[in-house]
N, C-alpha and C positions, 0 to 999 in steps of 0.2 A: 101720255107724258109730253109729246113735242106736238102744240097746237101749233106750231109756225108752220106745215103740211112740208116740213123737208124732215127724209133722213138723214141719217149718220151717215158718214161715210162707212162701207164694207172696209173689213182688211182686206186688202188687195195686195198684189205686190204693186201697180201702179195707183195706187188709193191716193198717197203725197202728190202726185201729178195733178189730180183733179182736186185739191185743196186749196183753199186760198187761206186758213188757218189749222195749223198742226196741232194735233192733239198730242197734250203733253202728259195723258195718264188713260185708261183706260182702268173701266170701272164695269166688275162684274156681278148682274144679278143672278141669281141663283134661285129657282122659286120651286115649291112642290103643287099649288094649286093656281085659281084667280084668286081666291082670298088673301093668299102671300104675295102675290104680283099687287096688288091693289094696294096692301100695305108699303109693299117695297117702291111701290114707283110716288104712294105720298111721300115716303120718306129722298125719295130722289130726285125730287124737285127744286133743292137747293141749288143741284145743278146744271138746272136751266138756265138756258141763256147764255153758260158759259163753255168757250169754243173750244179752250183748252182738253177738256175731258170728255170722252166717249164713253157711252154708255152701251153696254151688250146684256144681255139677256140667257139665257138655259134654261132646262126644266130639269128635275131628278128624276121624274117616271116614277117614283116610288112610292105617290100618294093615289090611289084608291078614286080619289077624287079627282083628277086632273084632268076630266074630259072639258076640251075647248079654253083648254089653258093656250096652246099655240096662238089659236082664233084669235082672242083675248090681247093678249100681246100684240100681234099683227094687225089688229084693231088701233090700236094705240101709237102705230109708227114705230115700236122698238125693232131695233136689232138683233136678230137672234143667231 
């Protein structure tokens, strides 16, 4: 999702410290496999580029399928 090779800032308690732009919403994904990550991260592309909003990531475990769904993500620069 973020080719520019930076990530998100973590929550931190000192995260605002090392910001130079504050995010003003945070946005969470939710996936059960890669094939829902691959959908959910085309459809989260709108919010590239823009500083204001963070993007985070989790898994539900509860698909059958999910092996190297972490990988996958972590692959891509998401936050998890």
């Amino acid at each position: 999702m973020r080719e520019t090779g930076r990530l998100p800032l973590p929550l931190r308690k000192d995260g605002p410290r090392w910001s130079t732009v504050v995010a003003e919403r945070s946005v969470l994904g939710v996936v059960h496999n890669i094939t829902s990550a691959t959908r959910l991260l085309d459809l989260l592309a709108v919010f590239e580029g823009d500083e204001r909003i963070q993007v985070f990531f989790t898994r539900t475990g509860s698909s059958e399928l999910d092996g190297g769904t972490e990988e996958f993500l972590t692959s891509r620069g998401t936050r998890s």
